[in-house]
N, C-alpha and C positions, 0 to 999 in steps of 0.2 A: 678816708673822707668821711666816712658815718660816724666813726666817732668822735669827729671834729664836729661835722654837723649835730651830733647827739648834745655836745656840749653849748654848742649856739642854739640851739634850740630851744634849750629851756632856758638860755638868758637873754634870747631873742637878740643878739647881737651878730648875727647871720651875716649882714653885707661887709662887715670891716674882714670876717676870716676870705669870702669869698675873694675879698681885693687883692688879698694878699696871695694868690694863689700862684704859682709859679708859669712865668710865659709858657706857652707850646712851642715847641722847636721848632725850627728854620724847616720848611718844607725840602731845604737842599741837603738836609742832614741825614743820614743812612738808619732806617728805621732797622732795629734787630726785630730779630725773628721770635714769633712769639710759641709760647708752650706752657704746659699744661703745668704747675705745682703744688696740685694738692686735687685729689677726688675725694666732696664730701655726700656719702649714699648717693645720691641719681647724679649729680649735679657737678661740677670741674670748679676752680678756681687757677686761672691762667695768668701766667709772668707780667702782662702788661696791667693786670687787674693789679695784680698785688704791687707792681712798683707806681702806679697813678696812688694810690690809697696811701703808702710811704712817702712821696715827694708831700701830699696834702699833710701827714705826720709833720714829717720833719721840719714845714715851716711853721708850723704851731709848735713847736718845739722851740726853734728859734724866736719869736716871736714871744715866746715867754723868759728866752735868754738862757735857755736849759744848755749846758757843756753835752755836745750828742754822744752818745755811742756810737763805737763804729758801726757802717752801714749795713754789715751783715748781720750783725744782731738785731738791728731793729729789724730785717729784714723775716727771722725767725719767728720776732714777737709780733711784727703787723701779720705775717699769715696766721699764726695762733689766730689774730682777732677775728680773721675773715673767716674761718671756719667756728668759731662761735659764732657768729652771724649769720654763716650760710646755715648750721643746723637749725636757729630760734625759728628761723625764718620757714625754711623747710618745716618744724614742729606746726607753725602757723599755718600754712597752708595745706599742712594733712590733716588738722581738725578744722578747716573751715572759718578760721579767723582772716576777713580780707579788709581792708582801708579802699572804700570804694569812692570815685571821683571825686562825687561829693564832697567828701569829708576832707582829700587831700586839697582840693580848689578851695576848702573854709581856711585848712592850715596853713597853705600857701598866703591867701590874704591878711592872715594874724600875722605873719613874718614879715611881710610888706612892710603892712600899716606901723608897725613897732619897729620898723626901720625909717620910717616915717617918707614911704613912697608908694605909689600905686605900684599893680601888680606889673603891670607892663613898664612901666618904669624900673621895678625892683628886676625882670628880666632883662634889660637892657643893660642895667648893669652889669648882671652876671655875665651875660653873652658879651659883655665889650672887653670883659678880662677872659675870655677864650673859655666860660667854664657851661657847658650846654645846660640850659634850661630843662630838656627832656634827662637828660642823666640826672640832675640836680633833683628833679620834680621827683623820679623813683629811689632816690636815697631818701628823699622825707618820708616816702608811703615806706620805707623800710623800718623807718626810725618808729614813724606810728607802733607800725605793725609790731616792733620788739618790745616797746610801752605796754601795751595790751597786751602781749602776749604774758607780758609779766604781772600785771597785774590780776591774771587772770589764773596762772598758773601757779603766782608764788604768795601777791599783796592777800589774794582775797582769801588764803586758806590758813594764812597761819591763826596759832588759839590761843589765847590766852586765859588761865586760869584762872578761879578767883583767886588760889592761895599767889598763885603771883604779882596781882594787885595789894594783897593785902601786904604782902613784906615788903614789895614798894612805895607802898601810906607808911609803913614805919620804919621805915630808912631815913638815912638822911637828903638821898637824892630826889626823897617825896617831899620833904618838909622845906627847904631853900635852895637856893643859890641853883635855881632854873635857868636865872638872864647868863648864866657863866658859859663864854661859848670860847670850843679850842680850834685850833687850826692846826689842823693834822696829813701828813704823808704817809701813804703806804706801800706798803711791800707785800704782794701775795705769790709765795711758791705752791700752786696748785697738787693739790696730793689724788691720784686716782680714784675712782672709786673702789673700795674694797682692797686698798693700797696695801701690798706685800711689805714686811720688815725691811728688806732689801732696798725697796722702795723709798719709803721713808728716810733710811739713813743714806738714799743719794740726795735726797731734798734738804737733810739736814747738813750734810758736806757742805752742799751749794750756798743754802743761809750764812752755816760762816765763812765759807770766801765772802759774801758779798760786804759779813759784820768786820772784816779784818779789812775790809778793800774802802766800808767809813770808817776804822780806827784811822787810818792814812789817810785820812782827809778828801776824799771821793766825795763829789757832789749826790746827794740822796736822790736828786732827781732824774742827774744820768743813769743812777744805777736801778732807778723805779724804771724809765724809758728799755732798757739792757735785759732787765730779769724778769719783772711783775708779770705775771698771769689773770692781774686783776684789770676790766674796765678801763680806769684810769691811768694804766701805766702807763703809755704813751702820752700823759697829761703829765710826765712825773710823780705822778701818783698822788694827786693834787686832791683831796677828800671835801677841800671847803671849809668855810665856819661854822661848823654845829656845834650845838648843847649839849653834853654827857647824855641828856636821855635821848638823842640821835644817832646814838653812837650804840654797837653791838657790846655788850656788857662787859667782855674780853677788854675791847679794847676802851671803854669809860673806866673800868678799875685801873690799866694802865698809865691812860694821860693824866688821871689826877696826879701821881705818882713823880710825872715828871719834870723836869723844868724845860725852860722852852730853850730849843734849840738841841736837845737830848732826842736818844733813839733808845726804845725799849731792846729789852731780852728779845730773846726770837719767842716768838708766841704761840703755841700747837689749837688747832681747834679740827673739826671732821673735815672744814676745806682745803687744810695744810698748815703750813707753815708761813708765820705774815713776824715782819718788824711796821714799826709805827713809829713816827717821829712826831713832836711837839714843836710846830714852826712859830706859834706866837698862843696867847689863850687873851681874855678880854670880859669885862660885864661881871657879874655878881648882884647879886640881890636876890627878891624873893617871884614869884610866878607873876606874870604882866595879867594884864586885862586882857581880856580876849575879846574877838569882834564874831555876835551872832550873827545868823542869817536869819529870816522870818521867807521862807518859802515855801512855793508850792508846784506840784507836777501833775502830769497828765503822761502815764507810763501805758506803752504798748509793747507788749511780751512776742517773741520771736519764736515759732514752733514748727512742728511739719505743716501748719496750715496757714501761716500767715510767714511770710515771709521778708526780710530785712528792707525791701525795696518797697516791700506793700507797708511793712510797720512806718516807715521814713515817709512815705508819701499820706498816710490816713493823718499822721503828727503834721505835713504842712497843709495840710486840707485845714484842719482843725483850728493850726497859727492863724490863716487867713479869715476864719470866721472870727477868733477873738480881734483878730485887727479891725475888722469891719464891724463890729459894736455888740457881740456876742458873749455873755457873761463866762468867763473863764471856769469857774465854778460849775456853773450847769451842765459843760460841755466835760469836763473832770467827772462828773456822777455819772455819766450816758456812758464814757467811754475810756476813762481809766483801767488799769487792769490790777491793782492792788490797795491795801487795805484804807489808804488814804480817800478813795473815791468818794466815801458817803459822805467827808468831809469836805468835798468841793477841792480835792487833791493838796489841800491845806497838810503840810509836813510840821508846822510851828518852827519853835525858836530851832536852829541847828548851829551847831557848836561845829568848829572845824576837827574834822575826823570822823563826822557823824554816819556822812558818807561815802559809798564807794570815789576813788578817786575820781573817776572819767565825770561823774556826777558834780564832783565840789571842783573843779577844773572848771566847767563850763557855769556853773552856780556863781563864784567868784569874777566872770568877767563883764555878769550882768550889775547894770543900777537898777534901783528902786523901781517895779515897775516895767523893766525892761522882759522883753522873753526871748529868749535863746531857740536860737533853729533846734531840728530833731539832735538829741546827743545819745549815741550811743554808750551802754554801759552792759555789763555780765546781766544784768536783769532784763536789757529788753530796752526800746526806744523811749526817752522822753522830751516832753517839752515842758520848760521851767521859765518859770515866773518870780522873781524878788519882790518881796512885799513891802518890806522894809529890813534896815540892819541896824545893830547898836553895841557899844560896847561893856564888856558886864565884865566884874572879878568871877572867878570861878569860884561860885560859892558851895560848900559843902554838897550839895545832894547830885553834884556833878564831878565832884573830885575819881569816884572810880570811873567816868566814863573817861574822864583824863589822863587818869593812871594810864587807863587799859589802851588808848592811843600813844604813850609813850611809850611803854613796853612794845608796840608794835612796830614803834617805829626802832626799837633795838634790835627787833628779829629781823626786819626789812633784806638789808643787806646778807647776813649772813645765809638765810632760806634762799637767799637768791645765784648766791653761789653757788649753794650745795645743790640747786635742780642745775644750775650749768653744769656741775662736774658732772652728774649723773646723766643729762639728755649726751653730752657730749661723748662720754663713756659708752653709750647704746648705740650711737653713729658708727657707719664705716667708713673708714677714712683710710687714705693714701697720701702720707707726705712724700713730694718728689722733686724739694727743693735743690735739694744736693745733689741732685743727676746734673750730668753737664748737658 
C-alpha cells in the first residue's frame, strides 16, 4: 500500500487507486491465522501485514495491465519492501525526525483539494470502498516521514565539484538537446554491502536468467514486478519521462545508445547489477526558459532551546500579525534567524534548485503574494511569502548554478540506493517467510 500510495502522491491521483481497492471478504469467510514474517531490530512484520500491502500491489499491477508473477514471488519482493520501510522509518524515529499532526491534516487537505473534494468527503470515500481513514492517514505520515528522511540523509549531502560542472559546460549534454526526454524501465539486482565474489557471481547468474527469460519474449515488467530490488519494481519498474540530465550518468550514457523498445547489457555500478530498457524517448532542442521566483522568508532555527512546536507556533503568531496589516519585512529583521533578515527576509530572484526541497515544494504552491503556513525544512521553520515570478532563458552568469543542479539530480537516485543497501545492511533482520 505505501508504495502505491508513495506514487499517488506525488501525482495527487490518490482517490481513483483507493477505488480500486480490492472488497474485504464476506465476514462468513474463515480468517487464517496470522504470524509473524520477518523481524526488523525492535519491531515484526506479520503475514496479514504483508498480504493487505500485496493484494494493494497486485491491483496496481493489474490496473497498469502488467502479465503478474506468480504470487510467491511477488510475495518475496513485497516483504523486501516492507523491511526497507520498516528500517527508514525506524532510522527516522531514532534521530528524531517526526511528521507531527499538523503537517499530516496540511497533507491530507492538499490530497483532497487535488482530488477535488473536502476532507470529509475525500474520507467517505475512502471509508465507503472499506479502506480505513486511520490506517490510510498513518501511511501518508510514513510516506512524509521517508521523503524527509531522504532528503535529509541523502538530497541534502551529496557535492558536487567545480571540475564536475566544468566537463559538464563542455560536453555535449551541457550545450543541447536538454528538452530530449526518455522513458525508461528498470531492473535492480541489489548487491550487499561489502559484497563477497561469491556474491556477486550469484547476482550475475540471476541477471542472465532474467536477460535470457527477455530474449524469450517475457514482459520486462513482469520480470521488474518478480526480481527488482528497486522502489519501483512492483510499478514494473516504471522510471517515468526524464531528460538524460535526470538520469544517473550510468544509465544517460546507456539510453542514448539505444533504440526504443531495446534493453541494455547488464550494467554493474556499487548498488549492483541493473538492466534498463528504452520504452519510448520524445523532445529535442535546446534548454527552455525557466520560471523564477522573487521571494522572501522569515526562518526560525530549531535547537535545545527552542523547540519545533515553539519554532511552528512563534511562525503562526507572526502569519497572523502580517495578516492583520503588519509590514512582513519589519517583522523578518526582528525575528528571522539567517543572513536574509537585515534585508527584510527578501531571498531575490530564485531559480528552481536554489533551494532545499521542502523549501521550493511549499514556495511553488504559493501565488504572488500569497504566504504559506510554517514549512518545515533541515534549517529550521519558515514562513514564505511570493513577491512575484517571471520567466527568464538561463542566461550565462547562471549556467554553473544549473549545471550543478543537473548533476545533482544524476546522483539523486543512485546515493539513494547506496544509503538503503548500507542502513539495510546494519539492521537486524529475521526473514521467516518460508516457515510453514
Amino acid at each position: 500500500m505505501i508504495r502505491i500510495i508513495r506514487a499517488v502522491l506525488l501525482s495527487a491521483c490518490l482517490v481513483g487507486l483507493a477505488m480500486a481497492q480490492t472488497s474485504p471478504k464476506p465476514a462468513s469467510q474463515p480468517i487464517p491465522a496470522d504470524r509473524i514474517v520477518a523481524v526488523v531490530n525492535d519491531e515484526v512484520i506479520t503475514l496479514h501485514e504483508l498480504r493487505s500491502r500485496l493484494d494493494s500491489a497486485l491491483g496496481q499491477l493489474q490496473r497498469q495491465g502488467t502479465t503478474l508473477p506468480p504470487r510467491d514471488v511477488l510475495e518475496k519482493q513485497m516483504l523486501e519492501r516492507l523491511v526497507m520501510d520498516k528500517v527508514q522509518l525506524q532510522f527516522a524515529r531514532d534521530s528524531g525526525l517526526r511528521v507531527d499532526d499538523a503537517q499530516l491534516d496540511q497533507a491530507l487537505q492538499r490530497i483532497a483539494a487535488n482530488n477535488k473534494l473536502s476532507l470529509p468527503q475525500f474520507r467517505a470515500a475512502l471509508e465507503k470502498d472499506g479502506l480505513s481513514f486511520a490506517t490510510f492517514r498513518e501511511e501518508i505520515r510514513a510516506e512524509i516521514t521517508i521523503a524527509r528522511l531522504r532528503e535529509r540523509e541523502v538530497d541534502s549531502k551529496i557535492f558536487i565539484s567545480e571540475g564536475e560542472i566544468d566537463n559538464y559546460l563542455s560536453g555535449v549534454s551541457g550545450q543541447g538537446g536538454a528538452n530530449e526526454e526518455y522513458l525508461l524501465a528498470h531492473i535492480l539486482l541489489r548487491a550487499p554491502e561489502s559484497a563477497s565474489p561469491e556474491q556477486i557471481q550469484q547476482l550475475r547468474t540471476k541477471a542472465d536468467q532474467v536477460v535470457e527469460r527477455l530474449r524469450k519474449g517475457e514482459d520486462f515488467a513482469q520480470l521488474a514486478a518478480a526480481y527488482s530490488d528497486a522502489p519501483d519494481g512492483l510499478r514494473g519498474g516504471d522510471l517515468g519521462w526524464r531528460s538524460l540530465d535526470r538520469l544517473p550518468a550510468m544509465f544517460a550514457e546507456e539510453s542514448v545508445k539505444l533504440k526504443v523498445g531495446e534493453v541494455s547489457p547488464v550494467l554493474r555500478s556499487s548498488n549492483g547489477l541493473h538492466l534498463i530498457k528504452l520504452q519510448n524517448k520524445r523532445g529535442g532542442g535546446t534548454l527552455p526558459a525557466v520560471e523564477q521566483t522573487h521571494a522572501r522568508h522569515i526562518l526560525i532555527k530549531v535547537n535545545e532551546i527552542v523547540s519545533e512546536p515553539e519554532a511552528r507556533h512563534t511562525l503562526e503568531s507572526l502569519r497572523v500579525r502580517i495578516k492583520n496589516g503588519e509590514k512582513f519585512a519589519d517583522l523578518a529583521r526582528l525575528f528571522s534567524q539567517d543572513g536574509s533578515a537585515s534585508k527584510g527576509g527578501d531571498l531575490g530572484w530564485i531559480y528552481p534548485g536554489d533551494t532545499v526541497p521542502e523549501f521550493e515544494r511549499a514556495m511553488n504552491l504559493l501565488a504572488p503574494g500569497e504566504l504559506s503556513q510554517p514549512v518545515q525544512s533541515p534549517f529550521g521553520f519558515h514562513l514564505i511569502e511570493v513577491v512575484e515570478r517571471r520567466v527568464q532563458d538561463v542566461s550565462s552568469d547562471r549556467q554553473r548554478a544549473a549545471a550543478r543542479q543537473v548533476l545533482r539530480e544524476r546522483k539523486r537516485d543512485e546515493a539513494y540506493q547506496d544509503w538503503l543497501r548500507q542502513t539495510r545492511d546494519r539492521a537486524y533482520l529475521e526473514l521467516r517467510l518460508e516457515e510453514p
